[in-house]
Structure formats: structure tokens, C-alpha cells
mmCIF file of the N, C-alpha and C atoms, coordinates in Angstrom:
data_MODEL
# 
_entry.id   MODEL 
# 
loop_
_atom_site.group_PDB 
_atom_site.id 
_atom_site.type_symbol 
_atom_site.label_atom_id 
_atom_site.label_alt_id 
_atom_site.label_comp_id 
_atom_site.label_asym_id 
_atom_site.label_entity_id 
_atom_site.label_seq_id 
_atom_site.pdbx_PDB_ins_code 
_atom_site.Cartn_x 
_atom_site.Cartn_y 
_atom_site.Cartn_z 
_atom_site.occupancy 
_atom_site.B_iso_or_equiv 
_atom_site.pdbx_formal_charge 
_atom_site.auth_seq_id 
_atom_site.auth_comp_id 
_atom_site.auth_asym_id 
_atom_site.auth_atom_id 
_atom_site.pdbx_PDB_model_num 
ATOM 1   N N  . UNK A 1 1  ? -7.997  22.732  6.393  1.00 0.00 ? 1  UNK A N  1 
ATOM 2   C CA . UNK A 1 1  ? -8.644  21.682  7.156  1.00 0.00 ? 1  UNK A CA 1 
ATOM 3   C C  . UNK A 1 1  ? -7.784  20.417  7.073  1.00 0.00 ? 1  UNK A C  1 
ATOM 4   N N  . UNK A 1 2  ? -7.770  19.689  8.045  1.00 0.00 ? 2  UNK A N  1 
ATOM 5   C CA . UNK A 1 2  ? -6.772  18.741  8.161  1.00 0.00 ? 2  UNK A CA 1 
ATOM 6   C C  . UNK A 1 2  ? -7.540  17.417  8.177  1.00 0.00 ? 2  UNK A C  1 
ATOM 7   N N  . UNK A 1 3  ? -7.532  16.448  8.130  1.00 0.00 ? 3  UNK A N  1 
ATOM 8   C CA . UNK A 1 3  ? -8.285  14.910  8.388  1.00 0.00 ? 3  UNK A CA 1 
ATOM 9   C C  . UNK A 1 3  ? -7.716  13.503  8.458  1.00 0.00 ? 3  UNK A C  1 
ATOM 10  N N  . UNK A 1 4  ? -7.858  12.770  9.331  1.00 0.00 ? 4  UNK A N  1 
ATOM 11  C CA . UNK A 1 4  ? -7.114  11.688  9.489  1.00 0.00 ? 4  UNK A CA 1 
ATOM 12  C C  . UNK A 1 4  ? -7.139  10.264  8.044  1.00 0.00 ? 4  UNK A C  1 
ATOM 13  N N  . UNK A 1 5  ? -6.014  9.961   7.922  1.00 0.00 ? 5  UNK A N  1 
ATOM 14  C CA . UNK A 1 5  ? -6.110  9.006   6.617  1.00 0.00 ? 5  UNK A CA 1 
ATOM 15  C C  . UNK A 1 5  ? -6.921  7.528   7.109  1.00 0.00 ? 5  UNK A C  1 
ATOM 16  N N  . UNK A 1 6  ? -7.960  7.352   6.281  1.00 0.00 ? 6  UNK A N  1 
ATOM 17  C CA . UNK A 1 6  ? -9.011  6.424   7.464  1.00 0.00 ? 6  UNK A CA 1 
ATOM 18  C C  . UNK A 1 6  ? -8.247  4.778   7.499  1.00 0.00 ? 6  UNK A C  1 
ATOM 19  N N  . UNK A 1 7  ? -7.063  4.711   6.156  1.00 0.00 ? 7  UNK A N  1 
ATOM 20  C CA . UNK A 1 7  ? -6.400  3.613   6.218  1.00 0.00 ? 7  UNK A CA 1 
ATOM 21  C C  . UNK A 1 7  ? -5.258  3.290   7.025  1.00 0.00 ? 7  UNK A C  1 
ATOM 22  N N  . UNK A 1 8  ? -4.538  4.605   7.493  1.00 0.00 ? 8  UNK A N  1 
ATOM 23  C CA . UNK A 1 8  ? -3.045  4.484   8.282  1.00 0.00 ? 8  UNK A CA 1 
ATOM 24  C C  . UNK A 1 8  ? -3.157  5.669   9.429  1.00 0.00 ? 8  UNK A C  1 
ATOM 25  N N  . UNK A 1 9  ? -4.417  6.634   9.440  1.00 0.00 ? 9  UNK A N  1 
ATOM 26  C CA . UNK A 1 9  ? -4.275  7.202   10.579 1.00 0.00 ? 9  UNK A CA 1 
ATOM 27  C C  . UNK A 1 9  ? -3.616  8.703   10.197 1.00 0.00 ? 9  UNK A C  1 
ATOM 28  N N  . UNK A 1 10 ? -2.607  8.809   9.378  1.00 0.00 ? 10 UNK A N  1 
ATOM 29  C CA . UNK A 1 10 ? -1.747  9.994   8.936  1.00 0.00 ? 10 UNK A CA 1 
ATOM 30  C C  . UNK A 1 10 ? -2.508  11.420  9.071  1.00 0.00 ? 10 UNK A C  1 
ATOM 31  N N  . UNK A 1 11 ? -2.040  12.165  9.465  1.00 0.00 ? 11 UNK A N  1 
ATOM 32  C CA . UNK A 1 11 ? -3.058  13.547  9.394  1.00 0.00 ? 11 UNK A CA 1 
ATOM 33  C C  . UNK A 1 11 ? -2.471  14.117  7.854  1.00 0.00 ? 11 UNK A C  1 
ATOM 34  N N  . UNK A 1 12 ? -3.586  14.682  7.179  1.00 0.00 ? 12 UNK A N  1 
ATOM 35  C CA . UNK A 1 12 ? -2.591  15.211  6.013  1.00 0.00 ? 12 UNK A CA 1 
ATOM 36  C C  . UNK A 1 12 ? -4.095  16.063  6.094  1.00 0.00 ? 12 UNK A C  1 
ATOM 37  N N  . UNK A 1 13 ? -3.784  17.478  4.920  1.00 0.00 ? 13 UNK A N  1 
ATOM 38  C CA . UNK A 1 13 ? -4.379  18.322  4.462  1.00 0.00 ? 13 UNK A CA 1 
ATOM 39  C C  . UNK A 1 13 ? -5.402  18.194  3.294  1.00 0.00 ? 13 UNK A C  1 
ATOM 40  N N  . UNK A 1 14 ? -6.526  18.352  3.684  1.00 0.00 ? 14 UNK A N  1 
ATOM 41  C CA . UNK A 1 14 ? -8.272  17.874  3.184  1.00 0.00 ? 14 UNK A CA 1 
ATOM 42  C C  . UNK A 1 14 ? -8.019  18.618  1.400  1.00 0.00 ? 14 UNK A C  1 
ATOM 43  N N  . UNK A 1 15 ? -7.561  20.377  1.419  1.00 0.00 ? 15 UNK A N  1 
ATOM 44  C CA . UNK A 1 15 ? -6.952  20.594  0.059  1.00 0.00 ? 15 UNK A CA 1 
ATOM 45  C C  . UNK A 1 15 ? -6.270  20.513  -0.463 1.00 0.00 ? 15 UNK A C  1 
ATOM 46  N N  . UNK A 1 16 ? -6.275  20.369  -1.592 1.00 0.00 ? 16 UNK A N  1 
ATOM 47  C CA . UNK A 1 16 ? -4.880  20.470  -2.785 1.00 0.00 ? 16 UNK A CA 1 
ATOM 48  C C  . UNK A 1 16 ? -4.674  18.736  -2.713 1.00 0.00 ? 16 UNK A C  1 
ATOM 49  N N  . UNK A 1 17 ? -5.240  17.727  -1.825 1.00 0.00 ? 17 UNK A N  1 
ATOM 50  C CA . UNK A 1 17 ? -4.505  16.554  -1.562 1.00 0.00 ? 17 UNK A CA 1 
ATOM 51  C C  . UNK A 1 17 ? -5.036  15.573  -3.025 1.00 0.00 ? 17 UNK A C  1 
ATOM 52  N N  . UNK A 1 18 ? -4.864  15.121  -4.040 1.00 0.00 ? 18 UNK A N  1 
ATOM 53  C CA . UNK A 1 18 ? -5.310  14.612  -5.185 1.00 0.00 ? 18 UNK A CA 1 
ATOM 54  C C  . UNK A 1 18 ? -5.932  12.951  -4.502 1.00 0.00 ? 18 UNK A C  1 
ATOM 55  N N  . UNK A 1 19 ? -5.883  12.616  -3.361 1.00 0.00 ? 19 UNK A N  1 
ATOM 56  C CA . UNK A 1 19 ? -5.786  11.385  -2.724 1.00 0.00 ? 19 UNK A CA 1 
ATOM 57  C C  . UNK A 1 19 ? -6.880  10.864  -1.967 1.00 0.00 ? 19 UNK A C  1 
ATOM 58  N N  . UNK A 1 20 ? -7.385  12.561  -1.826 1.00 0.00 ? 20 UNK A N  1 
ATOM 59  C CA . UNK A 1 20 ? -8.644  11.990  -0.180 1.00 0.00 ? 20 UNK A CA 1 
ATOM 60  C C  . UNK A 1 20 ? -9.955  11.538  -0.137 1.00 0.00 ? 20 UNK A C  1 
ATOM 61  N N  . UNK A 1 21 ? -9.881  10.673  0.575  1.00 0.00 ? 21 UNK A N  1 
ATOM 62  C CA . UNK A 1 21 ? -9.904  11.321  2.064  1.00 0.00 ? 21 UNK A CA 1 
ATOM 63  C C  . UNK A 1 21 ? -8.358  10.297  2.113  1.00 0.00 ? 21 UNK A C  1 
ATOM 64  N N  . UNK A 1 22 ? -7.406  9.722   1.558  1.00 0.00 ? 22 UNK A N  1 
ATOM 65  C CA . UNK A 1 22 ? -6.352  8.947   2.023  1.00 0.00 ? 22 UNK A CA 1 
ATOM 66  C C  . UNK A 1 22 ? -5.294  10.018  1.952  1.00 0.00 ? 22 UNK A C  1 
ATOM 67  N N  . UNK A 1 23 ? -4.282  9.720   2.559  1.00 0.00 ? 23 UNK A N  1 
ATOM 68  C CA . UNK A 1 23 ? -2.900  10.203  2.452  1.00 0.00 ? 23 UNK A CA 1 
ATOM 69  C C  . UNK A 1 23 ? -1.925  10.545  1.568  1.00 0.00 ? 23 UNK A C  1 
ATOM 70  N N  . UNK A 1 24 ? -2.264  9.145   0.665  1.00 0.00 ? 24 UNK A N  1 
ATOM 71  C CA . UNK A 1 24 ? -1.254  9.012   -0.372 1.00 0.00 ? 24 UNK A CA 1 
ATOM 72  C C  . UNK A 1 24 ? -2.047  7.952   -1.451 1.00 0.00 ? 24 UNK A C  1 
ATOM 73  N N  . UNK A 1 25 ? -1.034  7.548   -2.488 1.00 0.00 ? 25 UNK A N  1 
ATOM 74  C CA . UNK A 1 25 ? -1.890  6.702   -3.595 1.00 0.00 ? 25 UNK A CA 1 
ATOM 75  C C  . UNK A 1 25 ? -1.617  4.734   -2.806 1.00 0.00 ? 25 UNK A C  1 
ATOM 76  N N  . UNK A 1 26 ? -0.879  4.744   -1.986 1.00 0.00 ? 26 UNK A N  1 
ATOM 77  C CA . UNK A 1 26 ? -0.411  3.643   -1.525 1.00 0.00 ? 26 UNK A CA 1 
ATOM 78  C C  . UNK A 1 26 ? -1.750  3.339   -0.737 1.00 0.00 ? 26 UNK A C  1 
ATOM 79  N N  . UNK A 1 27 ? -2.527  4.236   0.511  1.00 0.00 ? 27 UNK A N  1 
ATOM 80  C CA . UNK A 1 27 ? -3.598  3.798   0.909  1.00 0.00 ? 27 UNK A CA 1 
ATOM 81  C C  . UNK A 1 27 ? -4.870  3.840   -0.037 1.00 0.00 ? 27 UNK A C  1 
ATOM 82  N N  . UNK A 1 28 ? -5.100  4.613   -0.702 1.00 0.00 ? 28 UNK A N  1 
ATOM 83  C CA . UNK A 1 28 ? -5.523  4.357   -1.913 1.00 0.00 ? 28 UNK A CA 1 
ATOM 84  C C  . UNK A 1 28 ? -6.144  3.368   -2.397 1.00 0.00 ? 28 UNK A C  1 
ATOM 85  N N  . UNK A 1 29 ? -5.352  2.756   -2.505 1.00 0.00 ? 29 UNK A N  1 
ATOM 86  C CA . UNK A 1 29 ? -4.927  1.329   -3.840 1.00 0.00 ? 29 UNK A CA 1 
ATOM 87  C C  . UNK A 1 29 ? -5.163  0.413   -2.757 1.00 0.00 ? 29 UNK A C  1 
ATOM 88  N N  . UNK A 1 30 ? -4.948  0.164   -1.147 1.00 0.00 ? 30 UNK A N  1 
ATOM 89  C CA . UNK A 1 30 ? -5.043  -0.611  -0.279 1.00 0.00 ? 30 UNK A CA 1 
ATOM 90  C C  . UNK A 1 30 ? -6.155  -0.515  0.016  1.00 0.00 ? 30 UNK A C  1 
ATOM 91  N N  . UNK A 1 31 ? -7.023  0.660   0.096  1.00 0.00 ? 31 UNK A N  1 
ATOM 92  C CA . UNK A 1 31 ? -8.187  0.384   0.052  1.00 0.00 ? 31 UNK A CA 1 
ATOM 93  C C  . UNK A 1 31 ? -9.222  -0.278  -0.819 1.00 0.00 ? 31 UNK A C  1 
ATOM 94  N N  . UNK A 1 32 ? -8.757  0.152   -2.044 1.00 0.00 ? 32 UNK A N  1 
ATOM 95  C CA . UNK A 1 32 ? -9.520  -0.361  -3.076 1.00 0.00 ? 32 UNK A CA 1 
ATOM 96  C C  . UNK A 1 32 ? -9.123  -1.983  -3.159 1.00 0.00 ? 32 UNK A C  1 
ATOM 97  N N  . UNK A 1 33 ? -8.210  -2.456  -2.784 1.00 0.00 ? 33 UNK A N  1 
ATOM 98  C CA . UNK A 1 33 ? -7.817  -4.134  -3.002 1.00 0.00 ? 33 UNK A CA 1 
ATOM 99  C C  . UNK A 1 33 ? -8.708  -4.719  -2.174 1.00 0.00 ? 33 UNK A C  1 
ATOM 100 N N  . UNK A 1 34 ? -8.972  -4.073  -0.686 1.00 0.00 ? 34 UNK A N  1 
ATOM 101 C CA . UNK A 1 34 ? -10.078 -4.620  0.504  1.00 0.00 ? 34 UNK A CA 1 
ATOM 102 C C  . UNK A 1 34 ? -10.952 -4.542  -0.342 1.00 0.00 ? 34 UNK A C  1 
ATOM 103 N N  . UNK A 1 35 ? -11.726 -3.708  -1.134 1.00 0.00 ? 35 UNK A N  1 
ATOM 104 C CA . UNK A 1 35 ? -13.218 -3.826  -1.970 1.00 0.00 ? 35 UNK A CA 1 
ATOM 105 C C  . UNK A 1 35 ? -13.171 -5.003  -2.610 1.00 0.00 ? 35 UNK A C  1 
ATOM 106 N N  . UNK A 1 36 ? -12.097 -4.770  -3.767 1.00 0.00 ? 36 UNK A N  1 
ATOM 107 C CA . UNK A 1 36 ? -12.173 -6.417  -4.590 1.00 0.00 ? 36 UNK A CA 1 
ATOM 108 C C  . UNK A 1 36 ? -11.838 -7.133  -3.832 1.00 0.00 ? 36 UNK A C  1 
ATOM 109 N N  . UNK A 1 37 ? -11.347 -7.743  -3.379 1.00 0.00 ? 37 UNK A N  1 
ATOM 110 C CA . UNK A 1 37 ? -10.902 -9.220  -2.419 1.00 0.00 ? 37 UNK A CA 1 
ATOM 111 C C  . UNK A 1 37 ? -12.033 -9.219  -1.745 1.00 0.00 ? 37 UNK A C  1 
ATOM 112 N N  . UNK A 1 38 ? -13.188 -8.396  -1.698 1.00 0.00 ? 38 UNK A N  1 
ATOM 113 C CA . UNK A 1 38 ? -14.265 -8.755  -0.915 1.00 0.00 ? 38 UNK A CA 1 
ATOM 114 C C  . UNK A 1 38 ? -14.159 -8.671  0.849  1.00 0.00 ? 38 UNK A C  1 
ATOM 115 N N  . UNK A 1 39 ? -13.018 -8.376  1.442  1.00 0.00 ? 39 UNK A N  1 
ATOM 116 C CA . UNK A 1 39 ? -12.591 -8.010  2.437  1.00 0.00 ? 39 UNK A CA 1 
ATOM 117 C C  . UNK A 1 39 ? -14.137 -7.104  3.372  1.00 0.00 ? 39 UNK A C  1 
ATOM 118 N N  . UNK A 1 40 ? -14.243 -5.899  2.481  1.00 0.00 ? 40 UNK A N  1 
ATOM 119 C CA . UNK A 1 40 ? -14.834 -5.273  2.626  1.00 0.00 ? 40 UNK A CA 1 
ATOM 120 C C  . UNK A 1 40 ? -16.318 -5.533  2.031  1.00 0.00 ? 40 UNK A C  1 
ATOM 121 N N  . UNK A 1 41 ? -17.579 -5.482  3.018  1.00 0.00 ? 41 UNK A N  1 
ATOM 122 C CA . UNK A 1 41 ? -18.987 -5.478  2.334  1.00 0.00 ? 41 UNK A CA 1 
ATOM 123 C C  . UNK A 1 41 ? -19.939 -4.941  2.880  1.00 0.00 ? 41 UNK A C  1 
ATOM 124 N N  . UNK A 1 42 ? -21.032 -4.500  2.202  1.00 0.00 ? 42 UNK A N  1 
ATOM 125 C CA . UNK A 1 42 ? -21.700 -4.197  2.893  1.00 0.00 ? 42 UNK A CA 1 
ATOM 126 C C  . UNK A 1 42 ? -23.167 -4.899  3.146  1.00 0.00 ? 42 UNK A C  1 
ATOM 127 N N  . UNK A 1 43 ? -23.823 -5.049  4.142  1.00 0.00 ? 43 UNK A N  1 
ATOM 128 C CA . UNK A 1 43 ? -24.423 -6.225  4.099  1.00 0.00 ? 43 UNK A CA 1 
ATOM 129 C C  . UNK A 1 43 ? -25.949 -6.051  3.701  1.00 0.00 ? 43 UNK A C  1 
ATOM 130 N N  . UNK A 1 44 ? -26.455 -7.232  3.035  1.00 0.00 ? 44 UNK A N  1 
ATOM 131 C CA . UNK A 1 44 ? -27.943 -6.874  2.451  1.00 0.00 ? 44 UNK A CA 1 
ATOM 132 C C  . UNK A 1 44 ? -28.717 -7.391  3.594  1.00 0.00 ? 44 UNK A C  1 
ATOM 133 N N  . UNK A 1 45 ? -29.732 -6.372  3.538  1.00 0.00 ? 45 UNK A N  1 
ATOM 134 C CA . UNK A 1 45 ? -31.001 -6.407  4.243  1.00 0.00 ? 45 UNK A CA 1 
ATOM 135 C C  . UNK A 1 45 ? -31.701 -7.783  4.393  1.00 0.00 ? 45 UNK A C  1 
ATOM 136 N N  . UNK A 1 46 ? -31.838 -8.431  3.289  1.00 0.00 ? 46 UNK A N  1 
ATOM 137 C CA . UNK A 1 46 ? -32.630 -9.590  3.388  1.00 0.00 ? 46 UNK A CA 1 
ATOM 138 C C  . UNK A 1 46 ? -31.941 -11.059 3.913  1.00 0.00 ? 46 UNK A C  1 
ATOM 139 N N  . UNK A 1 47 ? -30.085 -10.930 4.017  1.00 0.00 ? 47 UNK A N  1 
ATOM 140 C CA . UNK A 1 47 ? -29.414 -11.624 4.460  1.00 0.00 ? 47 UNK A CA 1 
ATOM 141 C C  . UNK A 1 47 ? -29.306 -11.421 6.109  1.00 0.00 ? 47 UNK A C  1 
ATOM 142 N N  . UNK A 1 48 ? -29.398 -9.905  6.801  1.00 0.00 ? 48 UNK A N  1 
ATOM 143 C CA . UNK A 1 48 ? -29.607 -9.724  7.941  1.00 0.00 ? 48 UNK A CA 1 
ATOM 144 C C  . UNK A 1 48 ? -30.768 -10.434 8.826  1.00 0.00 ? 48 UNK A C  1 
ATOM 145 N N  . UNK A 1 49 ? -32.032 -10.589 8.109  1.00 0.00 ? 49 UNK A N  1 
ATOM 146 C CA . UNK A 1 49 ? -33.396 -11.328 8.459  1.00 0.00 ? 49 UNK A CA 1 
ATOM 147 C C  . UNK A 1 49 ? -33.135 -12.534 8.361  1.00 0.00 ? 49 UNK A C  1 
ATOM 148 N N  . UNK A 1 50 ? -32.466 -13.379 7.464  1.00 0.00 ? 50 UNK A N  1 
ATOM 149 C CA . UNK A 1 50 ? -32.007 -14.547 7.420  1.00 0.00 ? 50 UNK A CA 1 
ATOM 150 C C  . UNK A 1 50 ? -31.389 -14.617 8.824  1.00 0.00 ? 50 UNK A C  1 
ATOM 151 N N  . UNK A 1 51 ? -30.328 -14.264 9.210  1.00 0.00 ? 51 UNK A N  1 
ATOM 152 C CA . UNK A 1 51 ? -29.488 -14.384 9.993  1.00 0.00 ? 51 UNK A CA 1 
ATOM 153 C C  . UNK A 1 51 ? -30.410 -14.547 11.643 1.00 0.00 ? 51 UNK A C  1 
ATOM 154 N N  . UNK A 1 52 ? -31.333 -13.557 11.610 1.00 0.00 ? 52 UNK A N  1 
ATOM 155 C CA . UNK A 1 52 ? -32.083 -13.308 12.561 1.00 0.00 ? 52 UNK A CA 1 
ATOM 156 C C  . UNK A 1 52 ? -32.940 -14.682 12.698 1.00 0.00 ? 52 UNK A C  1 
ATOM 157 N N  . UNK A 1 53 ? -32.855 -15.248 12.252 1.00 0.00 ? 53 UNK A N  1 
ATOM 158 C CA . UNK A 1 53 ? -34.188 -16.318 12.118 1.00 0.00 ? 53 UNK A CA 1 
ATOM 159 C C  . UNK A 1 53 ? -33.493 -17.527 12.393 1.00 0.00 ? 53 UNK A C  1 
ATOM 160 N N  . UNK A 1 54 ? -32.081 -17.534 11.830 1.00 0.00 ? 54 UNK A N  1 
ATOM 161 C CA . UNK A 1 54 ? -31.387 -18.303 12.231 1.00 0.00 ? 54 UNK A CA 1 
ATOM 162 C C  . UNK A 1 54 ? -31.280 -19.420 10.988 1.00 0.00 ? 54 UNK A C  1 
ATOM 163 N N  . UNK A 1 55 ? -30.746 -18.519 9.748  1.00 0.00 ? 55 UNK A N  1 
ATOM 164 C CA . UNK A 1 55 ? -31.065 -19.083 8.661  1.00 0.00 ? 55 UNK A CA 1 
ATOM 165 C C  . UNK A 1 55 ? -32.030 -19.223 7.710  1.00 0.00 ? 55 UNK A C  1 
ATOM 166 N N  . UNK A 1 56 ? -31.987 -19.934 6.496  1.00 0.00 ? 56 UNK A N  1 
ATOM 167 C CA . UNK A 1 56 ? -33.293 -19.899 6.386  1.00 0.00 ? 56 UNK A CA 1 
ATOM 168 C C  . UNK A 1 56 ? -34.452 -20.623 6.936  1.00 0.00 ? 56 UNK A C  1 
ATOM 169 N N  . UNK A 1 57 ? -35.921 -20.563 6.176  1.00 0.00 ? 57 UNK A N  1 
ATOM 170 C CA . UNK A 1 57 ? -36.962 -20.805 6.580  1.00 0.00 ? 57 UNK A CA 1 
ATOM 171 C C  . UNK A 1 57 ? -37.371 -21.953 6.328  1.00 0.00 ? 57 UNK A C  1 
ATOM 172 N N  . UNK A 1 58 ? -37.502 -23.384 7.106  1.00 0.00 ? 58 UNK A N  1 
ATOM 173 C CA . UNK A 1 58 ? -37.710 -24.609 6.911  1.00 0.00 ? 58 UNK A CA 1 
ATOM 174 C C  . UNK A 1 58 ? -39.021 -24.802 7.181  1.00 0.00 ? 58 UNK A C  1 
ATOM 175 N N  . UNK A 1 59 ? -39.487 -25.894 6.767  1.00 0.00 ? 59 UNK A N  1 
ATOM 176 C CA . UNK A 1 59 ? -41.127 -26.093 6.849  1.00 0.00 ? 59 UNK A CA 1 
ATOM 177 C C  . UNK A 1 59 ? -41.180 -26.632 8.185  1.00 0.00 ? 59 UNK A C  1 
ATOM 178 N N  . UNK A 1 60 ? -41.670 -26.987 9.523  1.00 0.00 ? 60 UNK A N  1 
ATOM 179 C CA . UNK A 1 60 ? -41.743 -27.244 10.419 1.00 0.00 ? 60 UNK A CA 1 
ATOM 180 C C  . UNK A 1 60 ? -41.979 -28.505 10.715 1.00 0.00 ? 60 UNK A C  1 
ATOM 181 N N  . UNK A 1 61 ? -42.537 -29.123 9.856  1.00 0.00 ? 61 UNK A N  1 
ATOM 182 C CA . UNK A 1 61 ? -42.567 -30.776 9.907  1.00 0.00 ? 61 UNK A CA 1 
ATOM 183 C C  . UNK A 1 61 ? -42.490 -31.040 8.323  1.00 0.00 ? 61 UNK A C  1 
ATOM 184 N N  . UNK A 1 62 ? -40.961 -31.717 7.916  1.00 0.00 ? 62 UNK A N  1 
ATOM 185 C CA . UNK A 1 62 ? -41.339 -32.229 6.958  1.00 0.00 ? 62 UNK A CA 1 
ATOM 186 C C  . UNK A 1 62 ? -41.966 -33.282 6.340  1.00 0.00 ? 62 UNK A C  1 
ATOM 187 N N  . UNK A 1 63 ? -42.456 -34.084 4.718  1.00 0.00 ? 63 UNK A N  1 
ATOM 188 C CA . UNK A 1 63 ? -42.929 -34.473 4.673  1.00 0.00 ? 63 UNK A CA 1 
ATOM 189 C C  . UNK A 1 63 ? -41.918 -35.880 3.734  1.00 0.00 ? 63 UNK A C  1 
ATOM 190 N N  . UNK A 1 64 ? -41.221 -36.606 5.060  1.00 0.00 ? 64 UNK A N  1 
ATOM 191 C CA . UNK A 1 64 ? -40.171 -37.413 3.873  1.00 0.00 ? 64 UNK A CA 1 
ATOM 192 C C  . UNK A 1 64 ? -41.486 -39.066 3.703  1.00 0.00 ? 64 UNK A C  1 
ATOM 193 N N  . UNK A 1 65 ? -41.214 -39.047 2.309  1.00 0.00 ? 65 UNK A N  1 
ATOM 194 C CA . UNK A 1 65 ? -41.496 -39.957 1.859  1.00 0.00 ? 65 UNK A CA 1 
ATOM 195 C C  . UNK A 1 65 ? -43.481 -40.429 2.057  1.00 0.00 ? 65 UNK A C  1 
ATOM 196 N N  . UNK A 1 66 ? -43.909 -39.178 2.158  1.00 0.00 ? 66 UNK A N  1 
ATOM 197 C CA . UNK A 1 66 ? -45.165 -39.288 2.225  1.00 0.00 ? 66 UNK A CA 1 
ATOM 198 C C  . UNK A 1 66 ? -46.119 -38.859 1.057  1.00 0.00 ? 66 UNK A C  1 
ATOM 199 N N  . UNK A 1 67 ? -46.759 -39.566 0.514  1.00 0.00 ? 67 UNK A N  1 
ATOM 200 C CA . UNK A 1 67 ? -47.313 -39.236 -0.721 1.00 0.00 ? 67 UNK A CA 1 
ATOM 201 C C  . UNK A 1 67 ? -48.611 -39.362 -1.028 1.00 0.00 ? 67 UNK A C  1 
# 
């Protein structure tokens, strides 16, 4: 079975490959640097609803200086 290297595209062979789903240890390691550098994320649920709302949730009339 054959499969594309999801970092450079390369077709290489799914067995025997010590690497995969990558090509080699070079995409590898390039992948894993996108994780730490934060490059790569995946996004939380409760930040998506934020987003939707258009941020967060403000009180609708505030109350400055009323006591």
C-alpha cells in the first residue's frame, strides 16, 4: 500500500516505513516543530461560541459609576 507524505506530498510505502504516515524523519520532525510553535491547533469548543457571539459576553447596559 502506498500513501502520500501529508507534509511534502512524496508517495512512499505505508510498510516497513519506520516514519508514517511521513516519508522520512525530516518531515517528521517538521511536523512535530508546527505542534510546538503552536503553528498547529486545534480549536476549543467554548472559544468557537465565543467567536460566534462576537466575543465575549458584555452586560448590555453598563453600570459606570452608579451606586
Amino acid at each position: 500500500m502506498t500513501v502520500k507524505c501529508p507534509m511534502c506530498g512524496k508517495v512512499e510505502q505505508w510498510e516497513g516505513n519506520a516514519f508514517r504516515p511521513f516519508c522520512s524523519k525530516r518531515c517528521q520532525l517538521l511536523d512535530l516543530e508546527g505542534w510546538l510553535s503552536e503553528r498547529y491547533r486545534i480549536p476549543d469548543a467554548e472559544e468557537d461560541t465565543l467567536d460566534e457571539r462576537g466575543g465575549e459576553e458584555r452586560p448590555s447596559s453598563p453600570d459606570f459609576g452608579k451606586t
